[in-house]
N, C-alpha and C positions, 0 to 999 in steps of 0.2 A: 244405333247404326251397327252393322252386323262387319265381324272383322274381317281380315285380310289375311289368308291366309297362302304362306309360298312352302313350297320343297326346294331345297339344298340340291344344284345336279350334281355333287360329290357322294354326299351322305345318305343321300334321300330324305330327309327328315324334318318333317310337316310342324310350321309351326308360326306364330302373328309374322306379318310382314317387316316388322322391326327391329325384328332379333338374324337379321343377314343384312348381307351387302347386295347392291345392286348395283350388275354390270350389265351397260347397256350398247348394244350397237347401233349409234343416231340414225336415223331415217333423212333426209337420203345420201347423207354421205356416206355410211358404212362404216366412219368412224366408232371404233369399240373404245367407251370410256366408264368409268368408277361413278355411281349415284345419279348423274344428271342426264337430262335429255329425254327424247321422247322418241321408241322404238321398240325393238324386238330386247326382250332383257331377262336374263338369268340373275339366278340368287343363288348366293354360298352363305355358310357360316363361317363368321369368324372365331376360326380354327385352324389351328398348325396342318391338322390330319387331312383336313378339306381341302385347303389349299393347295398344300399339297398331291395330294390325291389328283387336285382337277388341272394342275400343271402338268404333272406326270403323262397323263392318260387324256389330257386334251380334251375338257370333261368342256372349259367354257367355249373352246371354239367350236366344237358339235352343236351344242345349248343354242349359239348363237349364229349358228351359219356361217360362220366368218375365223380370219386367222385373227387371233390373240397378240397383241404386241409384248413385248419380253418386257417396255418399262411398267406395263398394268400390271405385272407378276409381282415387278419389284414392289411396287406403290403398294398392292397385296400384301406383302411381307411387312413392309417399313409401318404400315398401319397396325396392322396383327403385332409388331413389337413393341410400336408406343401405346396399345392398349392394354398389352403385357405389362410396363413399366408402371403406369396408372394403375391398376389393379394391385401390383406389388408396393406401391406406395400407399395405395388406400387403408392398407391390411395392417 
């Protein structure tokens, strides 16, 4: 089966479907949420730099047509720090 491959709209940076998060804006309610649902959807890396970056400069709400809610940012964060903590554990 031939892979899946997305870009990052912070970083740019092409690579399997599996290695970003996927934020999606539901179809038809316009709710924008984290991984599920079936709509229009953007992909970031999980990364301090991207994240940031696409908060900054409103990188998801362009991506996605829509405004961004301030708790996805956070859930953004809180995820990125417990992957952090896992990682630093692992090691």
């Amino acid at each position: 089966m031939k892979p899946n491959y997305r870009r990052c709209i912070s970083c740019r940076k092409v690579g399997l479907k599996q290695e970003f998060w996927r934020i999606v804006r539901v179809f038809p309610s316009g709710q924008v949420q984290l991984d599920e649902g079936m709509g229009r959807s953007a992909y970031i890396c999980p990364n301090q730099s991207c994240v940031a970056a696409a908060q900054k400069k409103n990188k998801l709400g362009r991506a996605l047509q829509a405004s961004v809610p301030e708790p996805l940012y956070q859930l953004l964060w809180q995820r990125l720090s417990q992957e952090n903590n896992q990682n630093s554990t692992d090691n």
